[in-house]
DSSP file (Angstrom, degrees, kcal/mol; ACC not computed):
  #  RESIDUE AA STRUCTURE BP1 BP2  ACC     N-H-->O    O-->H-N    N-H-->O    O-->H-N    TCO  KAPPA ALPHA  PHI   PSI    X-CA   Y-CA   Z-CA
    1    1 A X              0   0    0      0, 0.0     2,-1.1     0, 0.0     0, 0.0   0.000 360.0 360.0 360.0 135.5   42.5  -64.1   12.6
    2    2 A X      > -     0   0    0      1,-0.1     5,-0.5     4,-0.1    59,-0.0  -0.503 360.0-131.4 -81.4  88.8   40.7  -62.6   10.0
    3    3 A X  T >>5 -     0   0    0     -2,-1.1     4,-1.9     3,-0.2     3,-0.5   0.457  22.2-110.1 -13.0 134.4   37.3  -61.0   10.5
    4    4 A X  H 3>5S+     0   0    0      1,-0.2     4,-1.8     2,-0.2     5,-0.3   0.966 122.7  47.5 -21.9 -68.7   34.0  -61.1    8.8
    5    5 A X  H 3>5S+     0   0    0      2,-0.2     4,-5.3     1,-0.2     5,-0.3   0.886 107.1  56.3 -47.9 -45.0   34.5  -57.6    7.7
    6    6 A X  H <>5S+     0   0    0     -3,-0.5     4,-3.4     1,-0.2     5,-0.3   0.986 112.8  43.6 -62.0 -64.6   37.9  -58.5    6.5
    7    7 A X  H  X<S+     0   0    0     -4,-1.9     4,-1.6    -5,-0.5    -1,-0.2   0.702 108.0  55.5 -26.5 -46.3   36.4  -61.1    4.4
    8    8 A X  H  X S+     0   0    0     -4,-1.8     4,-1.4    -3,-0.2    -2,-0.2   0.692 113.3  42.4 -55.2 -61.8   33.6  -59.1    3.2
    9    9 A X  H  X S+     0   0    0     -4,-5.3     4,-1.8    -5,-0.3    -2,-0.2   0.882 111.1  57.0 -84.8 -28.1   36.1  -56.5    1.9
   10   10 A X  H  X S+     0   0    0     -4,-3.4     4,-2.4    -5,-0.3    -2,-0.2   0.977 113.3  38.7 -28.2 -75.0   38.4  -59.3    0.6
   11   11 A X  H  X S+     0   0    0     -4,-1.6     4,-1.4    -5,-0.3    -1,-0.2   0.685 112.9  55.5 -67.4 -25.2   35.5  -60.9   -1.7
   12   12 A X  H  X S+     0   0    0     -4,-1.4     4,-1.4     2,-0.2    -1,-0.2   0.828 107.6  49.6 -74.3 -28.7   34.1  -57.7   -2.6
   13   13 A X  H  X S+     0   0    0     -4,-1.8     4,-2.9    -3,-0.2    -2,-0.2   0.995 113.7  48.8 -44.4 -79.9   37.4  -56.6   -3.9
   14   14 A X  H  X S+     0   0    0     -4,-2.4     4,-0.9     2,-0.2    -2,-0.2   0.800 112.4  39.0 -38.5 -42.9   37.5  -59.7   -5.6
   15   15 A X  H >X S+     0   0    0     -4,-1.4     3,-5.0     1,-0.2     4,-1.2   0.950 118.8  51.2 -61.7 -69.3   34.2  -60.0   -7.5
   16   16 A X  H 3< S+     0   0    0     -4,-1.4    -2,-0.2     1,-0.3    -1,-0.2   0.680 110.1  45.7 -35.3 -38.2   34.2  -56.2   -8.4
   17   17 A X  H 3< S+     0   0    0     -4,-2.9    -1,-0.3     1,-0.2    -2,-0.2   0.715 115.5  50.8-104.0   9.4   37.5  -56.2   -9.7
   18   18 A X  H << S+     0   0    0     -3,-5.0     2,-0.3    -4,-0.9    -2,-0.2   0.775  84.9 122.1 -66.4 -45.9   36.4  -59.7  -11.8
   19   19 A X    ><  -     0   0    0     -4,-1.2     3,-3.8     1,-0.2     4,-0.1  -0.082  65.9-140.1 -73.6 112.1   33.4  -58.2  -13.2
   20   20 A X  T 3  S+     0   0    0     -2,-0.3     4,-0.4     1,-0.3     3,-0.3   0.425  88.6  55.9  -3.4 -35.4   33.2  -58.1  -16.5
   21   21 A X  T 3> S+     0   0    0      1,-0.2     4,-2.3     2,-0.1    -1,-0.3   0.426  76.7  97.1-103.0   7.4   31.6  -54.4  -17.0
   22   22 A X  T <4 S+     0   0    0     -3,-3.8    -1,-0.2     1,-0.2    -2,-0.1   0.390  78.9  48.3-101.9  40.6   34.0  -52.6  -15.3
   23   23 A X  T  4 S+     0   0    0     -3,-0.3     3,-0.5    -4,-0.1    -1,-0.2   0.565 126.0  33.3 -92.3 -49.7   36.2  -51.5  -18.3
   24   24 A X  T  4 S+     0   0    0     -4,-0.4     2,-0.2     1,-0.3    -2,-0.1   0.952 134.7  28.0 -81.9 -35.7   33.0  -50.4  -20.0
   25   25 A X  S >< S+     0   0    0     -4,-2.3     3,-1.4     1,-0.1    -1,-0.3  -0.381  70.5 154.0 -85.1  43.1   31.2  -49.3  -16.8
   26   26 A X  G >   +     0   0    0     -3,-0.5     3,-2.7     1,-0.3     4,-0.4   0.875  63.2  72.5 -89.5 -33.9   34.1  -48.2  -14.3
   27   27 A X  G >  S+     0   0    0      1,-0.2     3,-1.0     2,-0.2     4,-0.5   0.844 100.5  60.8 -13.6 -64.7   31.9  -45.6  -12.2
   28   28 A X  G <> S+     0   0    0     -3,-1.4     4,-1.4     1,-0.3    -1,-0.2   0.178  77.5  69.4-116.3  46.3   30.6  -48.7  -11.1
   29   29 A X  H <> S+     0   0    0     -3,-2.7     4,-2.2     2,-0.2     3,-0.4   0.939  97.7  56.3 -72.1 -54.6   32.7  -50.7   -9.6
   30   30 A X  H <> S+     0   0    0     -3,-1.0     4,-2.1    -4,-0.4     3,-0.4   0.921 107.7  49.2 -28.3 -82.4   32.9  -48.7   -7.0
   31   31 A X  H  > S+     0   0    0     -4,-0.5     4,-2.5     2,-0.2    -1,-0.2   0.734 113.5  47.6  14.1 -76.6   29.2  -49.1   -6.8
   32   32 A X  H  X S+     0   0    0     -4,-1.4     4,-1.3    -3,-0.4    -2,-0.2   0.925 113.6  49.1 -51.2 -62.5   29.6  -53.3   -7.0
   33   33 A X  H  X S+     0   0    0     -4,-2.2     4,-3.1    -3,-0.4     3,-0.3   0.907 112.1  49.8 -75.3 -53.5   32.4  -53.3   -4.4
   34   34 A X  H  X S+     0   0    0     -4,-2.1     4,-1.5     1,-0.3    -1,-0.2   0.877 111.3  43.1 -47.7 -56.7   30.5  -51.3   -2.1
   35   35 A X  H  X S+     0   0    0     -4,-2.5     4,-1.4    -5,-0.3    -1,-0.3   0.763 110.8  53.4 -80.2 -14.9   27.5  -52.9   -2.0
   36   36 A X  H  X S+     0   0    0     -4,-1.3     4,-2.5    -3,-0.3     5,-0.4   0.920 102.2  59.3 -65.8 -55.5   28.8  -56.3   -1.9
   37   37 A X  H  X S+     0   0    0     -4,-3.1     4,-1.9     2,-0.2    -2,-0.2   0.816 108.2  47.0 -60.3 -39.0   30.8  -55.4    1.1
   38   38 A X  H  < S+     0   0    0     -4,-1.5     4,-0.5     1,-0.2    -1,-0.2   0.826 115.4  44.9 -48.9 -43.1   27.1  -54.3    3.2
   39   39 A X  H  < S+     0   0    0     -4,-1.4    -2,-0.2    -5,-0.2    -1,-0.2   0.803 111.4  46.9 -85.7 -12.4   25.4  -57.1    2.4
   40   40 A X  H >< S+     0   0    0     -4,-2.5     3,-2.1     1,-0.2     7,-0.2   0.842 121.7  45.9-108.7 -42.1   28.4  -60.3    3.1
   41   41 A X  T 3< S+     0   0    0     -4,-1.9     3,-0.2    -5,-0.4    -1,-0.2   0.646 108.7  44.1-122.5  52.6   29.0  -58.4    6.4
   42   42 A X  T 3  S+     0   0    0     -4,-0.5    -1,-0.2    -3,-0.2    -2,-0.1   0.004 123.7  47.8-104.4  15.8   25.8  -57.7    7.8
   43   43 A X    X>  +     0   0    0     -3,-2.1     4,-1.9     1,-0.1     3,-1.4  -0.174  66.4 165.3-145.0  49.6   25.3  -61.4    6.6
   44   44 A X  H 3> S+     0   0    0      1,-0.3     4,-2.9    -3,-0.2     5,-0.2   0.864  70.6  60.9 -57.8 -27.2   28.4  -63.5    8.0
   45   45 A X  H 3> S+     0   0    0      1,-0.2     4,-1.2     2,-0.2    -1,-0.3   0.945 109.8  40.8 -66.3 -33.1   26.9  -67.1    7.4
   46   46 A X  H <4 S+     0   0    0     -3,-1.4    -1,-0.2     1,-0.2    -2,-0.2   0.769 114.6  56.8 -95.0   0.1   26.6  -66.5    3.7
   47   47 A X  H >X S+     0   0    0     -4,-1.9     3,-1.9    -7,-0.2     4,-0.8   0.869 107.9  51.3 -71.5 -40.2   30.2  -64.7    3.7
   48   48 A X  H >< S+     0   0    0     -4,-2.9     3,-0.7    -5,-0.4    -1,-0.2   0.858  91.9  64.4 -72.8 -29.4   31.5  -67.5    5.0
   49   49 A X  T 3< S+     0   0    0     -4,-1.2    -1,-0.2     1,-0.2    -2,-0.2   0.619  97.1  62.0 -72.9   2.9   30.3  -69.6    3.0
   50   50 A X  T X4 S+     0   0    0     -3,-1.9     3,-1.3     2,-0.1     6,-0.9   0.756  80.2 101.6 -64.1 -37.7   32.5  -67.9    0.2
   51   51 A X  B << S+a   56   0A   0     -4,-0.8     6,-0.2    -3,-0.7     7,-0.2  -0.475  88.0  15.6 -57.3 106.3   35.3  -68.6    1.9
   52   52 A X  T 3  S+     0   0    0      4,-2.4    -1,-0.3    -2,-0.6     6,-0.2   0.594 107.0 107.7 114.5  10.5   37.1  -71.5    0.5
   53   53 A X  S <  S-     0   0    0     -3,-1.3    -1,-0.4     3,-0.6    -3,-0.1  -0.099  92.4 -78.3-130.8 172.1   35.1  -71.4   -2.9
   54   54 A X  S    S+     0   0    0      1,-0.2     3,-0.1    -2,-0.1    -4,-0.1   0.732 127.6  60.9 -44.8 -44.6   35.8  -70.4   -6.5
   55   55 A X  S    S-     0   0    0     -5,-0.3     2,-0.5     1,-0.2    -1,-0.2   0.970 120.7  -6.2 -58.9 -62.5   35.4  -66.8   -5.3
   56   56 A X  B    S-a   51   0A   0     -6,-0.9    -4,-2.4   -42,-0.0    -3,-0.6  -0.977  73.4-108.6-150.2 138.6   38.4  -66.7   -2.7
   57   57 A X    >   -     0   0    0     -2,-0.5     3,-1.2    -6,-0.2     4,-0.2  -0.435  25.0-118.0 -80.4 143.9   40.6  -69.1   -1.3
   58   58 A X  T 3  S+     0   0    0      1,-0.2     2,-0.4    -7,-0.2     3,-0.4   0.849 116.5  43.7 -38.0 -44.6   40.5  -70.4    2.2
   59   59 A X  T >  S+     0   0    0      1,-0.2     3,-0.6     2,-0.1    -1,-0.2  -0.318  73.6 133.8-120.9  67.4   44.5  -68.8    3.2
   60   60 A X  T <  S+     0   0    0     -3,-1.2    -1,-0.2    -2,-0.4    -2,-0.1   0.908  83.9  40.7 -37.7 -61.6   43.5  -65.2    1.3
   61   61 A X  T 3  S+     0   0    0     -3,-0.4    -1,-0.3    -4,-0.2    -2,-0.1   0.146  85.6 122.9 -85.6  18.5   45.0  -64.0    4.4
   62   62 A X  S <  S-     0   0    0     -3,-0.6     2,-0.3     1,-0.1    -3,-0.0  -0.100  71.4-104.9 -43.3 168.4   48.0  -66.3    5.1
   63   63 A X        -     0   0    0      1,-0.0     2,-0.4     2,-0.0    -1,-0.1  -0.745  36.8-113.0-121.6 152.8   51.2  -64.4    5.4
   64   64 A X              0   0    0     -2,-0.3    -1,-0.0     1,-0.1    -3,-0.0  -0.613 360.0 360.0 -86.1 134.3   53.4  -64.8    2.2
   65   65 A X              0   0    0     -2,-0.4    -1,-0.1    -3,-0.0    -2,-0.0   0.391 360.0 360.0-121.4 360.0   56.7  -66.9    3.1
């Protein structure tokens, strides 16, 4: 079962590698991803509520069959 943290780094992954400026900006992606990832999991209720959202699908972590 997948953790908060696992989650956390999941969605930050995701936004960061969505966001728009990091072709023109790529330094800060890094940046994006980083900081996303301290705040959703020092903050698991509002991570969680990502889950299952636009951002990232409920079975991210399902095993591939």
């Amino acid at each position: 079962m997948p953790t908060v943290k696992d989650w956390a780094c999941a969605i930050s992954l995701r936004i960061s590698d969505e966001w728009d400026g990091k072709d023109e900006w790529p330094e800060d992606v890094e940046l994006l991803r980083k900081t996303l990832y301290r705040l959703l999991s020092k903050n698991p209720k509002e991570c969680r509520r990502l889950i299952g959202s636009g951002i990232i699908e409920e079975d991210y972590f399902a095993p591939l069959t």
